[in-house]
C-alpha positions, -999 to 999 in steps of 0.1 A, spaced: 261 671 170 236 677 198 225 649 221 189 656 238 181 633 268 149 628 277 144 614 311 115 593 317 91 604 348 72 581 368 37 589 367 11 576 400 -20 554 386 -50 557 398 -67 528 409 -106 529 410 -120 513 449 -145 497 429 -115 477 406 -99 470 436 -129 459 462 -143 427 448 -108 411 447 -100 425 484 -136 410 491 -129 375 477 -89 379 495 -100 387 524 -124 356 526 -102 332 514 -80 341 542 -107 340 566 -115 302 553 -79 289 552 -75 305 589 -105 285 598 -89 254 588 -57 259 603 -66 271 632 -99 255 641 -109 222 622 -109 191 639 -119 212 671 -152 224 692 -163 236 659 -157 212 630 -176 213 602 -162 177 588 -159 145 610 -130 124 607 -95 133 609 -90 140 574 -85 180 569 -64 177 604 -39 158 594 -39 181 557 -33 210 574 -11 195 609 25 208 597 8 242 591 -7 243 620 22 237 643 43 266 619 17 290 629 14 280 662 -17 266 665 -18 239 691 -38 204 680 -25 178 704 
């Protein structure tokens, strides 16, 4: 009895730019936006009065490094 073994090669997929951009678009602004409100809300350039989003965001801020006090 003969045993044939077939060995299973991994093949690279290509993966169309134009797949790939609009959800590297809409990553890469939803980074921007949370970066924004980590970083900068509640300072010279708040978009929201009060101290609502600061204190939302305030533990995150201080892990990043971001002063607020």
């Amino acid at each position: 009895m003969s045993a044939l073994s077939r060995t299973a090669t991994a093949q690279p997929v290509a993966i169309p730019l134009g797949e790939v951009m609009p959800w590297a678009t809409f990553a890469g602004l939803m980074l921007m936006l949370m970066v924004y409100f980590v970083g900068t809300e509640q300072g010279a350039m708040a978009m929201f009065s009060g101290s609502t989003v600061h204190e939302f965001v305030h533990d995150g801020r201080h892990l990043l490094g971001f002063p607020c006090h």
